[in-house]
C-alpha atoms as an extended CHARMM CRD file, in Angstrom:
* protein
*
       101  EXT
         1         1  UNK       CA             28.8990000000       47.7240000000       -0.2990000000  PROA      1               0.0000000000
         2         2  UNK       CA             31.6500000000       45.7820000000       -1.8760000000  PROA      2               0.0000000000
         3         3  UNK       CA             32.4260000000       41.8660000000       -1.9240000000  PROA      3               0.0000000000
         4         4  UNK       CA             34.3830000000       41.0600000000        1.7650000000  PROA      4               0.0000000000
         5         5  UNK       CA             36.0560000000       37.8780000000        2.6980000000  PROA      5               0.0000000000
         6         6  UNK       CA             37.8360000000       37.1610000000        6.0500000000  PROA      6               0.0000000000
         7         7  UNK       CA             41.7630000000       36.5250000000        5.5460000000  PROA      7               0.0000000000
         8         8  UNK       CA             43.9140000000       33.6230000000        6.2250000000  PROA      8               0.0000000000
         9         9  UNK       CA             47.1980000000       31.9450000000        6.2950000000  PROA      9               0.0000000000
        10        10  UNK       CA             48.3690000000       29.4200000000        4.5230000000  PROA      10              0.0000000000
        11        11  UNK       CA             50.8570000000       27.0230000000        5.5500000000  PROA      11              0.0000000000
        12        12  UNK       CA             54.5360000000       28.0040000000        4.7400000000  PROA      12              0.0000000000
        13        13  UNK       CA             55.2170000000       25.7360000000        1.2710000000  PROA      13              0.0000000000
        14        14  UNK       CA             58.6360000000       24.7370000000        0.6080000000  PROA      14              0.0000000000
        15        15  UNK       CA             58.2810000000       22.8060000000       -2.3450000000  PROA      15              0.0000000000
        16        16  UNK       CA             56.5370000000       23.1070000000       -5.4410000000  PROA      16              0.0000000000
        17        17  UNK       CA             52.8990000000       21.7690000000       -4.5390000000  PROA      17              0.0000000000
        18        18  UNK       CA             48.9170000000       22.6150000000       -3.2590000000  PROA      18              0.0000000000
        19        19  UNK       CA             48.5300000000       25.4850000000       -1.3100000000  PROA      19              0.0000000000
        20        20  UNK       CA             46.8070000000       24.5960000000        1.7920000000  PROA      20              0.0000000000
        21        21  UNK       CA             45.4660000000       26.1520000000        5.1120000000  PROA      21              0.0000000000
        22        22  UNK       CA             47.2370000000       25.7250000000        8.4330000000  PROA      22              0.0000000000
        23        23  UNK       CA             45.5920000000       22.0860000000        8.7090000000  PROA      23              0.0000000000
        24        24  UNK       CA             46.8910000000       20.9850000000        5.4620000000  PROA      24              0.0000000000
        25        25  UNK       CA             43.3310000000       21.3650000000        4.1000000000  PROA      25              0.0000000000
        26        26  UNK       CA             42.6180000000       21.8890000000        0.3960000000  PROA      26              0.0000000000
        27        27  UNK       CA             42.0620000000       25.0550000000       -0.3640000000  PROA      27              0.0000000000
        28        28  UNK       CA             39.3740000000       25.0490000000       -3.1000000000  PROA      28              0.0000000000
        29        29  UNK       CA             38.2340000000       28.2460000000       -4.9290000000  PROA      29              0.0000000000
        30        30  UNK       CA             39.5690000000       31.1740000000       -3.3070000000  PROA      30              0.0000000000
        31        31  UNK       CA             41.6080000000       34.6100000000       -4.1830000000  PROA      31              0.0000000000
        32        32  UNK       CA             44.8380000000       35.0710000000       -3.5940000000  PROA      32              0.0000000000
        33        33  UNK       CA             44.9440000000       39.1180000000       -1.4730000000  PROA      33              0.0000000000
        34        34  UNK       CA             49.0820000000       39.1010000000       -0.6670000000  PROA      34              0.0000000000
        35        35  UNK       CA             52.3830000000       37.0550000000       -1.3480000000  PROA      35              0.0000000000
        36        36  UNK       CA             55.4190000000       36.6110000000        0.9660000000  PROA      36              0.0000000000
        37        37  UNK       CA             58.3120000000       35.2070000000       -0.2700000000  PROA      37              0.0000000000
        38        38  UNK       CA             61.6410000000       34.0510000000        1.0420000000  PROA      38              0.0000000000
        39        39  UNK       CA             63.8520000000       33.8410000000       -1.7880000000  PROA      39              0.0000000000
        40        40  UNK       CA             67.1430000000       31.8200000000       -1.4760000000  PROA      40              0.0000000000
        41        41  UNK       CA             70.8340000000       32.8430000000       -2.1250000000  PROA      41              0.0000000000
        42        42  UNK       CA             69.8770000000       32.7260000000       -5.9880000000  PROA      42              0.0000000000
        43        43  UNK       CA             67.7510000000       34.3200000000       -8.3760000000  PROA      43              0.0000000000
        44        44  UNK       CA             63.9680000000       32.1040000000       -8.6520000000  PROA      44              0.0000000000
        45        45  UNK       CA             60.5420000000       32.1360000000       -9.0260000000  PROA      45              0.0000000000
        46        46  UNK       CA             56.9460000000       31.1770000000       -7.9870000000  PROA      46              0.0000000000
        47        47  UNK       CA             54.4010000000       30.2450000000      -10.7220000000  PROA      47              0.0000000000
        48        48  UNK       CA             50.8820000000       30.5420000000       -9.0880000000  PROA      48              0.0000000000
        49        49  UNK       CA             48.7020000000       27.6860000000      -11.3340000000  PROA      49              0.0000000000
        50        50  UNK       CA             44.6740000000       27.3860000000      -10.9910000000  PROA      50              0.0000000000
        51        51  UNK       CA             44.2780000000       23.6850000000      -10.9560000000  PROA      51              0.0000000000
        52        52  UNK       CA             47.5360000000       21.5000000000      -10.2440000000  PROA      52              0.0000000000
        53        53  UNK       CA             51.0110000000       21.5900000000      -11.9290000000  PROA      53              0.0000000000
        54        54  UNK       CA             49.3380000000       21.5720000000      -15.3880000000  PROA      54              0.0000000000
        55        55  UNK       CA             46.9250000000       24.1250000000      -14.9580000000  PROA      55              0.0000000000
        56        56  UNK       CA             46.2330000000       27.8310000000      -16.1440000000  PROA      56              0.0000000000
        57        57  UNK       CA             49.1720000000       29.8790000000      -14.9820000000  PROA      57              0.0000000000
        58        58  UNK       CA             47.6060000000       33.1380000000      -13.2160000000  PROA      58              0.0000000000
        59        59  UNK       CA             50.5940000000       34.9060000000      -12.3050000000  PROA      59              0.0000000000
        60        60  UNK       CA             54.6980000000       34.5640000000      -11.9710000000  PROA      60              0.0000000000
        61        61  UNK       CA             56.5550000000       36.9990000000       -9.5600000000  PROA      61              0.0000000000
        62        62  UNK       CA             60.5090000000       36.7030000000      -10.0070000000  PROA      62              0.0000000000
        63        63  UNK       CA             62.8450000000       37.1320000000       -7.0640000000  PROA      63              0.0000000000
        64        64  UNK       CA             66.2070000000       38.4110000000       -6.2140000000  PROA      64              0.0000000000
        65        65  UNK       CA             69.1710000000       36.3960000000       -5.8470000000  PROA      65              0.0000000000
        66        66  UNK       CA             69.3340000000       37.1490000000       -1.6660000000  PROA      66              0.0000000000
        67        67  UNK       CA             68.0910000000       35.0230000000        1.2200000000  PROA      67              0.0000000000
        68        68  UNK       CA             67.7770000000       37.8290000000        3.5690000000  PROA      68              0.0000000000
        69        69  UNK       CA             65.4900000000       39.9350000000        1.2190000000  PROA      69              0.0000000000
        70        70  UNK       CA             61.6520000000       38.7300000000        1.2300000000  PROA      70              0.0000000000
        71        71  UNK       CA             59.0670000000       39.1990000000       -1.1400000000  PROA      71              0.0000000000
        72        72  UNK       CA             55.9760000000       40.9850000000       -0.1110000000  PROA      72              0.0000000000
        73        73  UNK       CA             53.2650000000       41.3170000000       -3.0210000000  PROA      73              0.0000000000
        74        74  UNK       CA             49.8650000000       42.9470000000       -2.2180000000  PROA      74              0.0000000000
        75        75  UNK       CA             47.5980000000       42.4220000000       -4.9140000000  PROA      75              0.0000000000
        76        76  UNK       CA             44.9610000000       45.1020000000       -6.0530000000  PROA      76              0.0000000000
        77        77  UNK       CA             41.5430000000       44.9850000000       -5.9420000000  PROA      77              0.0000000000
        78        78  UNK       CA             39.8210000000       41.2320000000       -4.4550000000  PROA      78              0.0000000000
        79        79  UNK       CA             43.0540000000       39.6690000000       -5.2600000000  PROA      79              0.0000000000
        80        80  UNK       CA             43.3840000000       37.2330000000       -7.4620000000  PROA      80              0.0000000000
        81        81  UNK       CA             40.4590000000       34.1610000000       -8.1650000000  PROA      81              0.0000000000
        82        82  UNK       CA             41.3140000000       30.4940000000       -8.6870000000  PROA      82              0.0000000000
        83        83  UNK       CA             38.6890000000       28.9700000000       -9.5320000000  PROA      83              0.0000000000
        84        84  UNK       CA             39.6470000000       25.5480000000       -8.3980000000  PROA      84              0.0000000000
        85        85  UNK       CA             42.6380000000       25.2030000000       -6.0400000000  PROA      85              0.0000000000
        86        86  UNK       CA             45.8400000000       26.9740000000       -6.1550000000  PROA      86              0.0000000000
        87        87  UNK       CA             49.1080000000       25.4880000000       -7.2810000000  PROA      87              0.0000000000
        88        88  UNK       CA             52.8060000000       27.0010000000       -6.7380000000  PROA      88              0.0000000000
        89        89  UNK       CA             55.7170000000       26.2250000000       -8.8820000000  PROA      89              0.0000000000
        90        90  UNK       CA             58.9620000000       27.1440000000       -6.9440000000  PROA      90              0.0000000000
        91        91  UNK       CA             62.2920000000       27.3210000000       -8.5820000000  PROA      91              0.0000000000
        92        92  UNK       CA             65.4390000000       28.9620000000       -6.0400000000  PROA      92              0.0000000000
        93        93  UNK       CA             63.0410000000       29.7410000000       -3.3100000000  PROA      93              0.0000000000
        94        94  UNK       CA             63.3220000000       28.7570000000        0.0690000000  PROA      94              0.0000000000
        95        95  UNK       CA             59.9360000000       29.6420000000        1.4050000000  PROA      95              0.0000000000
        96        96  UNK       CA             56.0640000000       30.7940000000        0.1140000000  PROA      96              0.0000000000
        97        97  UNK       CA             52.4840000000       31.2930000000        1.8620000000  PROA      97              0.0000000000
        98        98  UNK       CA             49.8130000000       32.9690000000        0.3400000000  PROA      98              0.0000000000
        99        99  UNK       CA             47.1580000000       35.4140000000        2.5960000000  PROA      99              0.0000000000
       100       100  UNK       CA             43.9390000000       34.5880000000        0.5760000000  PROA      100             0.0000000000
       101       101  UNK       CA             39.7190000000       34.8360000000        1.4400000000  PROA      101             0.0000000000
């Protein structure tokens, strides 16, 4: 049988910084499984990075200039690994959190 992980929440970022869990705990090494994001009244981003602001960028997802039109991505497969933390670069969002295991 195939890898399985339970899934959890992160806390809602609203600012570019560390992913955490609901305590404000570190994540550490973990995959990424599914994305919501609120976007804000103009067009943005989210650049996921594995370790800090300077790290290797592992994905970007653009969003539409609307703040009533979320963001859902579910990623294929056992999501996506960061080896050492996860780091999100917001530009024009108003809200992120990550469902990882």
């Amino acid at each position: 049988m195939g890898m399985q992980t339970d899934v959890q929440a992160s806390a809602v970022l609203t600012a570019s910084g560390q992913i955490t869990d609901q305590n404000s705990n570190n994540l550490g090494r973990s995959r990424i499984k599914s994305i919501y994001i609120v976007p804000s009244g103009t067009a943005g981003s989210v650049v996921f990075k594995d370790n800090g602001s300077s790290g290797v960028t592992r994905i970007t997802i653009n969003t539409v200039a609307s703040a009533t039109q979320p963001t859902y991505v579910l990623l294929p497969g056992e999501g996506l690994l960061f080896q050492t933390n996860i780091y999100a670069t917001l530009t024009n969002i108003g809200s992120v959190m990550v469902f990882y295991g």
